[in-house]
C-alpha distance (Angstrom), angle and dihedral (degrees) to the residues before:
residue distance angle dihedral
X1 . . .
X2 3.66 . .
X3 3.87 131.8 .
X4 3.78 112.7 -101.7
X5 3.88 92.7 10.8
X6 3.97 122.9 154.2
X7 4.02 111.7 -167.3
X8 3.87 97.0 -139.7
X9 3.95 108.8 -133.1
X10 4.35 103.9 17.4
X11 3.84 116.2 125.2
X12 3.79 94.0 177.3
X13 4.14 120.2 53.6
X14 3.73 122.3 -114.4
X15 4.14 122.4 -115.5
X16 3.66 97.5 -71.3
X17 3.40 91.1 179.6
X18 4.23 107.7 -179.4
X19 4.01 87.3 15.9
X20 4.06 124.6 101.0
X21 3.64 131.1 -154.8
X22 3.93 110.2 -126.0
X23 3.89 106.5 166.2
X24 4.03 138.2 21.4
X25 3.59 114.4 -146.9
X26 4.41 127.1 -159.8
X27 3.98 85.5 -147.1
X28 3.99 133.0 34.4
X29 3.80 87.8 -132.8
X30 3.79 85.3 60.1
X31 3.65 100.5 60.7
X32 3.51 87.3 42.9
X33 3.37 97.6 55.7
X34 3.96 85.9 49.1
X35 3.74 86.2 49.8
X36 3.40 92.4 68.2
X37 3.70 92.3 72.5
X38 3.19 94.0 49.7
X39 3.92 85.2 50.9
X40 4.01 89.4 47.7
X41 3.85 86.2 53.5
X42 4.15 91.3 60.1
X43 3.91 94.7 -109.3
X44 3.94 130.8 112.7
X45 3.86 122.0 -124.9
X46 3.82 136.9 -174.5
X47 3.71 135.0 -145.2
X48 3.73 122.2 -140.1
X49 3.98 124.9 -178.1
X50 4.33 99.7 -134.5
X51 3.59 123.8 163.1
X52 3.94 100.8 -5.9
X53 3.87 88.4 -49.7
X54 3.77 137.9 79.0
X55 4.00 123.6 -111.8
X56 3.89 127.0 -137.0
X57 3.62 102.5 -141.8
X58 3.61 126.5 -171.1
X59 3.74 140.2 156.8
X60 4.11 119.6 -60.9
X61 4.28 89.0 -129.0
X62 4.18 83.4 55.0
X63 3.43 107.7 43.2
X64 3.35 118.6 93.5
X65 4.27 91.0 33.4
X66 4.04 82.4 53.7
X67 4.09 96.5 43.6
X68 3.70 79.8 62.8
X69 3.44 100.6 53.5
X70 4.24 83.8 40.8
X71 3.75 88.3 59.9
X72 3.79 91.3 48.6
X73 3.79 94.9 53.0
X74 3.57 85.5 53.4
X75 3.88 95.7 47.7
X76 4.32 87.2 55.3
X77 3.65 94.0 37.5
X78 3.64 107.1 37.2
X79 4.29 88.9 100.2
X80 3.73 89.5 50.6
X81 3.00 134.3 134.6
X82 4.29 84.4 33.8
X83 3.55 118.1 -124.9
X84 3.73 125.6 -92.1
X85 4.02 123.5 -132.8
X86 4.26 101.6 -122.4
X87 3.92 104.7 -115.6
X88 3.69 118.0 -150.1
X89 3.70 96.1 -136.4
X90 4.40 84.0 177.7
X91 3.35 110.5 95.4
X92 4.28 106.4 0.2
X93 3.47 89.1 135.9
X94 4.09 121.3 174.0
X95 3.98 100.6 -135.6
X96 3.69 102.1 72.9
X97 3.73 93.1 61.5
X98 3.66 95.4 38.4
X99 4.32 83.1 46.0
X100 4.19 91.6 54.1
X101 3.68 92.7 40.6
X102 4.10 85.8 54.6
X103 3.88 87.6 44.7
X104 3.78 84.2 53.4
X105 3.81 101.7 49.2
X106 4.03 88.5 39.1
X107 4.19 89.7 61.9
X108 3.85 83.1 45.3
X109 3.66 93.0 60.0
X110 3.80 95.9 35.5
X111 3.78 88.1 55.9
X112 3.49 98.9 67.2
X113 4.07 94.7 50.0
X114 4.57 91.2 38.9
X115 3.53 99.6 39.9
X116 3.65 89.7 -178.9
X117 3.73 89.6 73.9
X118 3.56 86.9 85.2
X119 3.62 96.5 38.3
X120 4.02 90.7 63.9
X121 3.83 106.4 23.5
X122 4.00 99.2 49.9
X123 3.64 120.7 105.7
X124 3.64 102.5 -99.1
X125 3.80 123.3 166.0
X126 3.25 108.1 -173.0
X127 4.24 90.0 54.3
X128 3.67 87.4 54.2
X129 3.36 96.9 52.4
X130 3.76 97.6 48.0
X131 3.61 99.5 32.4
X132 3.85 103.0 21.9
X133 3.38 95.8 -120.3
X134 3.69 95.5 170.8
X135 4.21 94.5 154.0
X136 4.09 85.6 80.3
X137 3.68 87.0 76.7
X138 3.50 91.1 74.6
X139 3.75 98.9 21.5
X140 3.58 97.0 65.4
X141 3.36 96.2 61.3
X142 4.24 95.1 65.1
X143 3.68 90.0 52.7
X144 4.39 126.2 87.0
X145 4.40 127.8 -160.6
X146 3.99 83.1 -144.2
X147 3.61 147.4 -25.4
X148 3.64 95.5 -79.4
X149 3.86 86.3 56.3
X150 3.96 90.5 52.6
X151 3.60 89.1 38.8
X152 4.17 96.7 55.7
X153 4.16 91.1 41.1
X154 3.84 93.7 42.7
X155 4.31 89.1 56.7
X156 3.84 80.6 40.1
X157 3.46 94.7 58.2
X158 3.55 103.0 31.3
X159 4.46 82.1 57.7
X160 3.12 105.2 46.7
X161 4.10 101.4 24.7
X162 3.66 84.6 66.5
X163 3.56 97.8 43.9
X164 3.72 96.6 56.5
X165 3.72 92.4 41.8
X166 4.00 82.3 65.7
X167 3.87 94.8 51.5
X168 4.32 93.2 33.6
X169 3.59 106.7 29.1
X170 4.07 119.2 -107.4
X171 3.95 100.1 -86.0
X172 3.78 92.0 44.8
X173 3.80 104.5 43.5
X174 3.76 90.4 52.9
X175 3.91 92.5 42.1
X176 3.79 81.2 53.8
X177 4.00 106.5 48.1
X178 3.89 79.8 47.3
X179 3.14 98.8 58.9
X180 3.71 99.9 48.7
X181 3.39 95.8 50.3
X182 3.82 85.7 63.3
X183 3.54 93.4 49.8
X184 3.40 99.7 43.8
X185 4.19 86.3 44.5
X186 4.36 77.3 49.5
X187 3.42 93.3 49.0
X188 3.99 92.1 47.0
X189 3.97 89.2 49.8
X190 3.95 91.0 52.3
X191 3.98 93.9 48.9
X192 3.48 93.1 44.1
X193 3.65 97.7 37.6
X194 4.10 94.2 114.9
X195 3.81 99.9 45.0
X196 4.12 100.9 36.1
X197 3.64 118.6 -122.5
X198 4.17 136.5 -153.4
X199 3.68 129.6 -148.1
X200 3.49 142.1 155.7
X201 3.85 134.9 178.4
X202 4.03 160.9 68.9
X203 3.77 91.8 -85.0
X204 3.58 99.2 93.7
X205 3.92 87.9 51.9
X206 4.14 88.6 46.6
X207 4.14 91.4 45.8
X208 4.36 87.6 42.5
X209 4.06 88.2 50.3
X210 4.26 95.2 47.6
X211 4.14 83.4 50.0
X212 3.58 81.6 55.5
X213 3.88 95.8 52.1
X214 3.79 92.7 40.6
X215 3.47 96.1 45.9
X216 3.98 105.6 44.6
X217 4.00 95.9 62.1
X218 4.00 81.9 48.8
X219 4.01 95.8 54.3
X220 3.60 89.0 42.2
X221 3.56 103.4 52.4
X222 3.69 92.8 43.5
X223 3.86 90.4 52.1
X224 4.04 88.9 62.6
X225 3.79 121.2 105.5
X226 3.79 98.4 -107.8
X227 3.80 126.0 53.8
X228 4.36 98.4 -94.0
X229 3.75 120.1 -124.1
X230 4.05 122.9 -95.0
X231 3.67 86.2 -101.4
X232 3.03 100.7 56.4
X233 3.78 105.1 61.8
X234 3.98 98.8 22.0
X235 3.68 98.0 56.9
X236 3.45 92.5 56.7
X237 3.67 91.7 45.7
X238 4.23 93.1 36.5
X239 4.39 80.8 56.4
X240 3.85 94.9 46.1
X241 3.62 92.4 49.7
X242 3.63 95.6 43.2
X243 3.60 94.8 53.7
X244 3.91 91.8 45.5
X245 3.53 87.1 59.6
X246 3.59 92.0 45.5
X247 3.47 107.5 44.4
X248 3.91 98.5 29.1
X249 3.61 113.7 50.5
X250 3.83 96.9 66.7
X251 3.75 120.7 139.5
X252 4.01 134.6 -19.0
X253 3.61 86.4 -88.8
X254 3.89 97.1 57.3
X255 3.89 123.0 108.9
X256 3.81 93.4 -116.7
X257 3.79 86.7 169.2
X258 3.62 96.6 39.2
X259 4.07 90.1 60.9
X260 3.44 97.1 38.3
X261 4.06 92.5 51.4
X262 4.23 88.1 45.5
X263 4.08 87.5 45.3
X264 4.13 85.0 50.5
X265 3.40 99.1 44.7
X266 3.85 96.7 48.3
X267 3.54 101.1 41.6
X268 3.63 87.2 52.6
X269 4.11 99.4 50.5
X270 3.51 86.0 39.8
X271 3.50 100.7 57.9
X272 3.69 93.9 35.9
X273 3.94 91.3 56.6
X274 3.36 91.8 44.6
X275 3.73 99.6 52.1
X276 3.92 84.2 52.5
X277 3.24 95.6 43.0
X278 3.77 96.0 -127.4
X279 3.94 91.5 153.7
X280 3.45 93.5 65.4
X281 3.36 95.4 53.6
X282 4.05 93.7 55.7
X283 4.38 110.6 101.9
X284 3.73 113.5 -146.6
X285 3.46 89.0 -111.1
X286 3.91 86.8 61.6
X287 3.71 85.5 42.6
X288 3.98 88.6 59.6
X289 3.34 94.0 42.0
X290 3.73 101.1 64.4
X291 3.49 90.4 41.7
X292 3.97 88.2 61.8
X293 3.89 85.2 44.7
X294 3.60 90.4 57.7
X295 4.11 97.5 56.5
X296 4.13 84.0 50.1
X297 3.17 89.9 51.6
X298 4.23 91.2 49.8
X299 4.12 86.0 40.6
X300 3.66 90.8 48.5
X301 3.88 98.2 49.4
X302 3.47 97.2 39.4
X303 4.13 89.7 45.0
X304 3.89 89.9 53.4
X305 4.05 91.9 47.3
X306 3.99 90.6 48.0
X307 4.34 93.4 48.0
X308 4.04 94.1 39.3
């Protein structure tokens, strides 16, 4: 009898005579990769398919000293391999980044021949308090200061759009960084709605989609049977916060609150479809849908600010 061997087709185990059983295993791979502590503890072991399932075997003087060191290999290996987030490879398709990232640099040029573009899609508090102009919400986030401000959003976008359209699906990642960059542009309004307050920009749609990334591997690790590692849901978390500092401080003039807010909101949604597995649950033609829903909701905002 050989260390480590599996007879191929038994379902009952051979005389083992001075040899114990100490583990069943769902998998032969299983009990060999439990065998190896009993190889790292200088013994021999066998594996034996019996009753749909594989047995450890090892010698009657080692077994109970080596069902210890079994039930140890289990205890520091029972979160590996680590869980993987579930990707929706249907319908992560390229165009509808590469679309709103053409919307965006379209408004850019059509700013600098209609002025007024500016005038009534920018993030003003003080207009939509007095005139409840509620479309700048959404408005403000088509519209760019300069080129270098298009330039940093549109990489932004183009990074982390895609990204979460791998973990969400197309329709509903860009449905999502949407919508919390008009909450967090809401939640601006509210704090500010005293003292008046201006902004203008992408960023709260670039901060909303790296919530999304950071918070998606979070959800879906926590949704798993077993508790997850450290690892696994702080280096996600450790990254998103690192580039939020990084990338979203800037200058006096940057919307500290504005990307913080988006960052919030996204991680949050994310991580709470994700743990529910909501994603997975979304057809392409639900996928398409919201993406439609999204360019009404662009045509709508930007129809209302042009009639008021």
């Amino acid at each position: 009898m050989q260390n480590g061997y599996s007879p191929p087709d038994e379902d009952s185990l051979p005389d083992l005579g001075a040899q114990s059983i100490i583990g069943m295993f769902g998998s032969a791979k299983a009990a060999h990769d439990a065998g190896l502590a009993v190889l790292a503890a200088g013994s021999v072991y066998w594996v034996f398919p019996y009753e749909g399932k594989f047995a450890l075997v090892v010698k009657t003087t080692e077994a109970n000293f080596l069902k210890k060191e079994i039930r140890i290999f289990r205890i520091r290996n029972r979160y590996w391999p680590p869980a993987s987030p579930d990707l929706p490879e249907q319908h992560t398709l390229a165009f509808p980044t590469w679309g709103f990232l053409l919307v965006l640099v379209g408004f850019f040029v059509a700013q600098g021949w209609f002025p007024k573009l500016e005038e009534v899609g920018i993030l003003n508090v003080q207009e939509i308090r007095s005139n409840g102009a509620w479309w700048r919400l959404l408005t403000a986030t088509c519209l760019h200061a300069d080129l270098g401000h298009l330039i940093g959003n549109f990489f932004g976008l183009l990074l982390f759009g895609y990204f979460a359209s791998r973990y969400l699906g197309s329709g509903l990642a860009w449905f999502l960084i949407f919508l919390c960059a008009l909450l967090s542009n809401g939640t601006n309004a509210l704090l500010y709605w005293q003292q008046g307050f201006n902004s203008l920009g992408a960023s709260t749609a670039v901060f909303a989609g790296l919530g999304l990334v950071t918070g998606f591997p979070i959800g879906s690790y926590l949704n798993k049977k077993y508790r997850p590692n450290r690892g696994q849901w702080f280096v996600p978390l450790a990254g998103g916060l690192m580039l939020l500092g990084w990338l979203g401080s800037g200058n006096m003039h940057t919307d500290v609150g504005g990307h913080l807010w988006s960052f919030v909101y996204g991680l949050v949604l994310s991580a709470a479809l994700a743990y529910n597995q909501i994603h997975t649950r979304i057809s392409p033609l639900l996928q398409t849908g919201l993406l439609f829903l999204i360019a009404l909701m662009l045509i709508g905002a930007w129809t209302w600010a042009l009639l008021a």
